[in-house]
N, C-alpha and C positions, 0 to 999 in steps of 0.2 A: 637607629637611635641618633639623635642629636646630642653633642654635646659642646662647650663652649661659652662664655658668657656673649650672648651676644644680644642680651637687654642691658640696662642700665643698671648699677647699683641703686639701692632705694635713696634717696634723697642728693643722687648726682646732680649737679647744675643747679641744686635748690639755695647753694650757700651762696655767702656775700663775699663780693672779691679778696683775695688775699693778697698784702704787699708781696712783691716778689721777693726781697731777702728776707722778709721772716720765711715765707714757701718753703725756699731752699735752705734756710738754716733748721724749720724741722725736717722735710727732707730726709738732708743726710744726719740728723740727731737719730731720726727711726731706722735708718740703714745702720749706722754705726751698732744702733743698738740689738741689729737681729746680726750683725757681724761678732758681737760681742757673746752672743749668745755660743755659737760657734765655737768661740776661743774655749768660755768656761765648759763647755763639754769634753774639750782636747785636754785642756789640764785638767782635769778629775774626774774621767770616766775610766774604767780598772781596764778595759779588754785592748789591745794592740789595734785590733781594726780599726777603734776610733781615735786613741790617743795618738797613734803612729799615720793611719792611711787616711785618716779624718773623713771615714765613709758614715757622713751625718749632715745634716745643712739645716737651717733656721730662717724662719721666718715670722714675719707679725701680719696680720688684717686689719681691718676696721671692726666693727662693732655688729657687721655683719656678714663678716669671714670673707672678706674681698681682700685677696694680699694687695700687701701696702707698702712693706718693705721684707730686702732678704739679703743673706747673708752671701758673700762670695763663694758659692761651693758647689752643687753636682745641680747640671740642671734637671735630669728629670725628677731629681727629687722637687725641685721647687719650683715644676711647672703643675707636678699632680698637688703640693701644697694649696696650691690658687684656688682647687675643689673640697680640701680636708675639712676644712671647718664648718663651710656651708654645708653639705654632707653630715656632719657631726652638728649640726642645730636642727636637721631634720629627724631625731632621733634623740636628742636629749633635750626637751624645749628650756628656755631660759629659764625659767621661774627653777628648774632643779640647780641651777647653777649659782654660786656662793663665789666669794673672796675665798681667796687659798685655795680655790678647788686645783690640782693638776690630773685631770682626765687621760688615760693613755686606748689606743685603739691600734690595731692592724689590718681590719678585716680590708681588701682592698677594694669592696664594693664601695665601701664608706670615703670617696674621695682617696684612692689609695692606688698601691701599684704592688708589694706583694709581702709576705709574710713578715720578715725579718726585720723590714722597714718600719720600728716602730714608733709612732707618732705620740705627745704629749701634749697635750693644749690645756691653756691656761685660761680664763678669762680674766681681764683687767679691770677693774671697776675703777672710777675716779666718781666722787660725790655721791657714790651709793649706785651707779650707772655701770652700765658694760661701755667702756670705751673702744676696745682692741681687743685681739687675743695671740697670743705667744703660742709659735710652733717648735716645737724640735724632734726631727727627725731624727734616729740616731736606729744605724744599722746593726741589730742583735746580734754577736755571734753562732746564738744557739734558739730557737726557740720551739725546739722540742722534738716531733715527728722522728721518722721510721730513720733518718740518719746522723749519726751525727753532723754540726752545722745547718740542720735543717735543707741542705738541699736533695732531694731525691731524685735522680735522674730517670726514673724507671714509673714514676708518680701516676696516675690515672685520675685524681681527683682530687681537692683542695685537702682534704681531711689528715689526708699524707703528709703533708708539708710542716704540718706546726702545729703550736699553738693559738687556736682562731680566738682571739682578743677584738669583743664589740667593745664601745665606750666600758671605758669603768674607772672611777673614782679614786685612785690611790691612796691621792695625798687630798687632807685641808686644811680648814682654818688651826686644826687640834693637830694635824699633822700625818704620820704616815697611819694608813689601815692597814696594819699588819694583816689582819686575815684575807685581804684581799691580792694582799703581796703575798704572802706564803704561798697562797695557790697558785698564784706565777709561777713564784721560784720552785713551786712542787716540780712543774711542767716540762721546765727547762733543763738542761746540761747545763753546767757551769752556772750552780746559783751564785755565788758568791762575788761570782765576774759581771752576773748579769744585775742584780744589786746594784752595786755600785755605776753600774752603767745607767741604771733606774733614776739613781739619784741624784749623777752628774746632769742629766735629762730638765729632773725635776729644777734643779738651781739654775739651770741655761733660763727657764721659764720667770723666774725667781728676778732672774736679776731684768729681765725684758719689760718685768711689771715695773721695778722703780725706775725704770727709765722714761719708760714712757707717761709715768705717772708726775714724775718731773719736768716734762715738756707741756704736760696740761699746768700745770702749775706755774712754770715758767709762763706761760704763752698766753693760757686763759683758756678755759672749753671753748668757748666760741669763736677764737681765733685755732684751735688746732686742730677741732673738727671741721672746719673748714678748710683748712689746709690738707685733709687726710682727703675732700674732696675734689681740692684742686689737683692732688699728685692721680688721683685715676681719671679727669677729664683733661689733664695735658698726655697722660702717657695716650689718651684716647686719641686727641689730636696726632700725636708722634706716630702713632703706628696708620692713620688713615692717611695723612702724607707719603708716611710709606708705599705705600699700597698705590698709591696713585702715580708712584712712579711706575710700579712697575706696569706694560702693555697690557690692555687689556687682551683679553684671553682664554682659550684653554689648553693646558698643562698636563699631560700624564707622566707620571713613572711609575720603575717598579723594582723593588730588591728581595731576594731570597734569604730564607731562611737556609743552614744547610740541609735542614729533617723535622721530623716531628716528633724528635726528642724519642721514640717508639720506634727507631727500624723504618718511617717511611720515606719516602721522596721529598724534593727541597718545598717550603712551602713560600707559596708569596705573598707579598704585600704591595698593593696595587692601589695611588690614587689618582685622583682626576681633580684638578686645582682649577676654578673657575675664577677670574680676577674680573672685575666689573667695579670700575671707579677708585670709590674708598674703601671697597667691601672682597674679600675673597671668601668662597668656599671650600673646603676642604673634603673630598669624598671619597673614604675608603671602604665603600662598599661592593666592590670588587676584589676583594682581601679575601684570601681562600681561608676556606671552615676552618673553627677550632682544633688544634692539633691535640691529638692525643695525648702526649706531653706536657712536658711543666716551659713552655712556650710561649705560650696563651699572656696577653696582657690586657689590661682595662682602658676605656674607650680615655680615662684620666692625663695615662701615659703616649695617647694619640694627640694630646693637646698640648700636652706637655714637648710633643717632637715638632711640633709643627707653628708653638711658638718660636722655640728654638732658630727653626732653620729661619722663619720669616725676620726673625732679629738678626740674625747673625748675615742674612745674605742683603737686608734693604732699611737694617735699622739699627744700626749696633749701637746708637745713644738711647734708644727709647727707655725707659726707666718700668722696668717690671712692675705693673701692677695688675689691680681687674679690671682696668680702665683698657690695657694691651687687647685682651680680648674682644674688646666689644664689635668692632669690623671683623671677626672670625666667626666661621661656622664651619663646627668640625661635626661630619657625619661620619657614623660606625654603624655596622650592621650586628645585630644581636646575632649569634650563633658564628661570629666569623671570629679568627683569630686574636680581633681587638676588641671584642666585644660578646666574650664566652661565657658571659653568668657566672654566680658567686660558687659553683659548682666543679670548674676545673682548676686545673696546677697552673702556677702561674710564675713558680718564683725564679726560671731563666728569661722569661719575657722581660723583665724588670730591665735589664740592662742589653740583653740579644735584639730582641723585637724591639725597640724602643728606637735602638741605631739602626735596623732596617727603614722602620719607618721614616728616622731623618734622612738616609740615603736614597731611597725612594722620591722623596722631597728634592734632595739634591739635583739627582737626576733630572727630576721632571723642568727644571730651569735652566739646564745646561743650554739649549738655545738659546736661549736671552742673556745669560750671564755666566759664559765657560771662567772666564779671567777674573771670577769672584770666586770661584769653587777649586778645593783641593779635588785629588784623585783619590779612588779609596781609600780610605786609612785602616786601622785596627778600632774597627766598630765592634767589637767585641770586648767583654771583660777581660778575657783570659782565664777565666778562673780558675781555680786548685784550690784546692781546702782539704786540708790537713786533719783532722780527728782521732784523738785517741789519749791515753791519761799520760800526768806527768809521775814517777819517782815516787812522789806521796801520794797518789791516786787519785790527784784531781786534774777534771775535764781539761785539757785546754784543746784550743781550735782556731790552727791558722787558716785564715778567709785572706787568699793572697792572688791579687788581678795582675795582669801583667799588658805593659804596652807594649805596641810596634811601630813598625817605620808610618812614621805621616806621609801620607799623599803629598804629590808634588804638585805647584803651581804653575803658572803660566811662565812664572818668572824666576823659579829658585828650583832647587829640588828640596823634598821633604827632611823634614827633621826625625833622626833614629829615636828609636823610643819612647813615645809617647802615648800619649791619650788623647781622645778629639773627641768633638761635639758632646753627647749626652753624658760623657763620663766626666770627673777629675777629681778620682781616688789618687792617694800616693803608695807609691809602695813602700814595704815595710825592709826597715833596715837587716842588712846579712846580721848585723849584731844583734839586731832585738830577738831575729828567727832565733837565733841558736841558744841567746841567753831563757828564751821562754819555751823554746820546744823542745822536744826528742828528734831535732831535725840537724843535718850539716849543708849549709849552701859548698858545695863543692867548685861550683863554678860559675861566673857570670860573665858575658860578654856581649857582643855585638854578633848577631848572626848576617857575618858578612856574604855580599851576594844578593839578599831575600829583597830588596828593592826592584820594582820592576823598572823595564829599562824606558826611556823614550827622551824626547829632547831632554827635558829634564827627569833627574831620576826617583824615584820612592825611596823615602828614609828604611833603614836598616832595621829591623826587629833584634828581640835580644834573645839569648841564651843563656837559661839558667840552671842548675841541676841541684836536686837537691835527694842529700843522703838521708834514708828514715835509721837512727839510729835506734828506738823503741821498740819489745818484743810484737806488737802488732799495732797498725795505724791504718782507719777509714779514710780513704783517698776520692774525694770526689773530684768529675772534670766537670764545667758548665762552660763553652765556648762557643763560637762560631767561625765563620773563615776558614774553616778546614778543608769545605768542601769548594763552595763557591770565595773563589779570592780575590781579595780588593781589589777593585776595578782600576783600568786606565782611563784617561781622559784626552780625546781629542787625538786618538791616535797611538797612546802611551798602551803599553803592558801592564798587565796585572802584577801585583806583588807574589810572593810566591805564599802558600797558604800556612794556618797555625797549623803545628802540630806537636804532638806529644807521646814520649818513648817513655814505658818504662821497661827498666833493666833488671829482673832479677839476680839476686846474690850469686845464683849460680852461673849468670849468666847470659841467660834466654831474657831474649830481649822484644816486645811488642807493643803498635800502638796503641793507644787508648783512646779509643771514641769521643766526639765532642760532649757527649752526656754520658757518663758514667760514674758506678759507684762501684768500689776495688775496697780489696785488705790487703796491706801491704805490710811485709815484717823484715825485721831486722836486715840493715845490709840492701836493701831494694834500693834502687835509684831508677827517680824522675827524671826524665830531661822534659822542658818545654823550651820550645821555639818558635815563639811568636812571629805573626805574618809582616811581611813588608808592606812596604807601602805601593799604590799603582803609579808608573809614571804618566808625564804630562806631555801631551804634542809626538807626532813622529819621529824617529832619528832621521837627521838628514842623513842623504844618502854616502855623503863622504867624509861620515864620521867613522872612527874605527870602534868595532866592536867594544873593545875597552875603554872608551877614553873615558865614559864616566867616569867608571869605577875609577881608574888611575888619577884623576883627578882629582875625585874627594879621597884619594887616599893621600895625593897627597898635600891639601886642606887641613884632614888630620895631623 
């Protein structure tokens, strides 16, 4: 399977020149405005996930679902955005679409990546016309299936996971469909949480139409659809400069998964990067079979990593649009890990597979450009999710990622704590945990040491531990890095791997598999200990053992 834009959108290069400050003044009016989008979700959406860790992101297209603008937030959500809509006009043709409609959708064959992640699109009309359309992603805490939080580690097939949501209509011109919403909220844990998360969604969508609807008004139709063609025929230029720097070429890498989510062996992801002029190919059809497990991710979130890394290692101005893609061609193979049919589990791929595939990426450039690239970091979520009722007997469900030591560079050692490439959730405060769960953070620190060693070192992972004080609570793990550990670069050690202890009450203490689903009661304690970071370059030979560490400790 091919996947990628690598035609033109319809009526690219057909418009009439645009001033360069008006360009740039709509521009960043449609950035702002899908940044805004954003905001209004964090302040009015009920669940912690989004108002605290703002695991959600936004974006706008054109008129025919080509992103156009997006919001500062997680990129694989807003590189699989760039396919949602088109995807979602194959499947609802226009003539069903109205003013006020907001459409919501999950299925991740539909331009998506996996359950939880649920999408709302809006269409904008100006003058009776579809101008744009308004995305907001916004991450469920619940949407339904065999556990609480919707994640199943033990999964065999999509149907397990959730509630599979094709397009469907919520809201329009008349306003909400309650019947259509009930049966949501039938579906789900935590209706009441997820309502309202419905309908912070809905208003992000809301307020992206009067903006945009302002900037035609402002501007004139035929000045700002023009303008919506200029921003993808320069982003097209930016990224084929790009490109042309880099040699031409062929490029492999490759990164491990630790399992297959089922008790098997590590699995790989394997591509072959062809660079020819203006133009790269992309070919990860040497990516071992679909894993048994909830692994598996969509060829969407392949394009989505492979934007990514190409901006981030030979473009870091290029201005996101559908315009970025058009010198990319991302090939997937049907029946392989990235490309598994709407039939398998998919929903740790979303964030596990996503940072192999950028690492593999990484990888395959490290000849050409070591001194652009960190050392492994913490390409993993960390996940842990908490499940179980509060005191008055409602759902809650902490969905809580955790960072580790950043990879170290040519020139610094990495930074403790953090999050890179595909991710940029936050984590949720010791305060909000305790005021909204049955939980006690007991402890958090720096798990010193976990950086691997070499000229420069791998930032530090953290230490958290958290008390269940509730008579019973579903614990799920979704991770990576336990097995295979963030790599070195150029010589440098690995970081030391995640891992996770729990401790029961009584005492008996064991770890927990990168995928698993636990019941845990009163008195148990979690510990997680996220991975370090790899270092960068050799140690020279007459350095002493410690001086790192001694060093940044005492930095500190």
């Amino acid at each position: 399977m091919k996947s990628g834009d690598t035609t033109k959108p319809p009526g690219a290069g057909l418009q009439r020149p645009v001033d360069p400050v008006t360009l740039e003044v709509i521009r960043n009016a449609l950035n702002a405005a899908a940044e805004e989008m954003s905001l209004i979700v964090m302040r009015s959406a009920r669940s912690p996930l989004l108002r605290e860790a703002g695991d959600l992101s936004s974006a706008l297209t054109d008129a025919d679902g080509y992103l156009v603008a997006q919001g500062r937030d997680i990129p694989m959500h807003l590189g699989v955005m760039s396919f949602t809509v088109r995807e979602f006009l194959k499947r609802v043709p226009r003539e069903r679409l109205a003013p006020g409609d907001v459409w919501f959708l999950n299925l991740p064959e539909i331009g998506g990546n996996h359950l939880p992640d649920v999408k709302a699109i809006r269409p904008i009309y100006v003058d009776g016309s579809i101008r744009a359309f308004a995305v907001s992603l916004a991450h469920w805490a619940d949407t339904g299936g065999a556990r609480p939080g919707s994640y199943v580690a033990d999964a065999v097939d999509a149907w397990q996971e959730g509630l599979r949501i094709p397009p469907l209509r919520l809201f329009s011109a008349a306003g909400a469909d309650r019947e259509k919403l009930e049966f949501v909220l039938a579906n789900v844990r935590g209706a009441p949480e997820r309502e309202g998360d419905i309908l912070a969604q809905m208003a992000a969508t809301r307020a992206a139409e009067e903006r945009v609807q302002q900037i035609y008004a402002t501007h004139g139709s035929a000045e700002s659809t023009a303008a919506i063609a200029a921003i993808h025929d320069r982003a097209e230029a930016q990224m084929r400069a790009a490109l042309e720097a880099v040699p031409d070429g062929v490029y492999t890498g490759e990164d491990w998964l630790d399992d297959d989510a089922a008790g098997g062996p590590p699995v790989a992801v394997r591509v072959r990067v062809t660079v020819q002029g203006d133009h790269a190919t992309f070919d990860f059809t040497a990516t071992d079979d679909a894993a048994r497990g909830p692994v598996n991710t969509t060829p969407y979130i392949a394009a989505a990593s492979v934007f990514y890394v190409v901006k981030a290692l030979f473009g870091p101005d290029i201005q996101p649009s559908g315009g970025c893609y058009r010198p990319l061609e991302i090939v997937t193979r049907p029946g392989s890990l990235l490309d598994p049919g709407p039939e398998r589990p998919v929903v740790g791929g979303n964030h596990e597979t996503s940072q192999r595939i950028a690492d593999a990426l990484f990888l395959a450039f490290e000849a050409i450009g070591p001194q652009r690239l960190s050392a492994g970091g913490p390409t993993t979520s960390g996940l842990m999710l908490f499940g179980g009722r509060r005191s008055d007997g409602a759902w809650t469900t902490l969905y809580e990622t955790h960072g580790g030591g950043e990879g170290a560079r040519h020139d610094r050692d990495g930074a403790p704590v953090i999050r890179v490439h595909m991710s940029n959730v936050m984590n949720t405060p010791v305060e909000v945990i305790e005021a909204e769960y049955p939980i006690r953070i007991e402890c958090q620190k720096l798990r010193h040491g976990s950086g691997g060693a070499g000229r420069h070192r791998g930032g530090e992972g953290l230490h958290r531990e958290y008390r269940i004080l509730g008579e019973e609570m579903s614990v799920t793990s979704m991770f990576e890095r336990r097995v295979v550990p963030p790599y070195g670069l150029q010589g440098g050690l690995p970081g030391a791997p995640f891992q996770v202890t729990v401790v029961t009450h009584d005492g008996r203490a064991y770890a927990l598999p990168g995928k698993a689903n636990i019941r845990l009661g009163a008195g148990d304690l979690v510990i997680v200990e996220s991975c370090g970071g790899g270092g960068y370059g050799a140690r020279q030979a007459d350095s002493p053992p410690d001086a790192d560490i001694q060093s940044k400790e005492l930095k500190a």
